[in-house]
N, C-alpha and C positions, 0 to 999 in steps of 0.2 A: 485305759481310763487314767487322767492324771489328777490329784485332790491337793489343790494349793490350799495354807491354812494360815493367814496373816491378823495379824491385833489391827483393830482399828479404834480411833477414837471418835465417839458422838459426842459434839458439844451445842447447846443454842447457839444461833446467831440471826437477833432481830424475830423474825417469824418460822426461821427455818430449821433445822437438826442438819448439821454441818457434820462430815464424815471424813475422816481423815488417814489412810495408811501412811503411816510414818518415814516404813521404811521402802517403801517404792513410790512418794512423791504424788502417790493418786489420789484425789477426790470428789466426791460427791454431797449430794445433800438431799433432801425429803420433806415436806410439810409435817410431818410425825416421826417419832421413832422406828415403826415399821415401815414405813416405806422409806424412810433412810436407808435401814437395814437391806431391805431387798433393795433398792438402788444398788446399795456397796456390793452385792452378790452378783452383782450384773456388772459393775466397773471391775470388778477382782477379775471374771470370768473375762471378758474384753479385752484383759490387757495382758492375762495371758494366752490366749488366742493369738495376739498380735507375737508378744514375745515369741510362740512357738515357729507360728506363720514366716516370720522372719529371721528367727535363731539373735534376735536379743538375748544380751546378759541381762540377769535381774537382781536384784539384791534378796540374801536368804531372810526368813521373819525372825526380828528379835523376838525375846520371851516376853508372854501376859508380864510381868513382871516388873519388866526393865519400863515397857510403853506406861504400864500404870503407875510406875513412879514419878514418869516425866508429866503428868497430867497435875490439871488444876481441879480442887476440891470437885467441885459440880461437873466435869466432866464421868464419862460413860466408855469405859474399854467391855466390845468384845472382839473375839475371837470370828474370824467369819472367812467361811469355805466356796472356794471354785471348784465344782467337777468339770472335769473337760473329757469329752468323748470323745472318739475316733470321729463322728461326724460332724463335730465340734470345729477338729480340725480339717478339714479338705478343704 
């Protein structure tokens, strides 16, 4: 079992909760906050599936930190986990 753990940023945009990981370039969005959320659980889990499937490099997660510093007032940093399983990957 492998457990990716990356910062992502939720901001509005228009009607939607826009999702953003910083440092690997991915994202998603959701009519609410939770289903933002579980979207971004499901692009995190996807793309390293993909990574693994094909022995991509990926970039390591900067610190909660470093991403909430770079954010704008009304922005939303969390922290959000991929498990990938053995079955995950075949």
């Amino acid at each position: 079992m492998q457990r990716h753990i990356y910062p992502a940023i939720f901001f509005k945009d228009d009607d939607m909760v826009k999702v953003l990981f910083p440092d690997l370039e991915l994202t998603t969005d959701g009519f609410f906050m939770e289903e933002a959320f579980l979207y971004a659980k499901e692009a995190l889990k996807g793309y390293f599936i993909q990574t693994e499937k094909y022995d991509f490099d990926y970039n390591f997660p900067s610190s909660f930190e470093k991403v909430k510093g770079s954010c704008r007032k009304d922005d939303v940093v969390m922290l959000v986990d991929a498990i990938l399983t053995k079955k995950d990957l075949k």
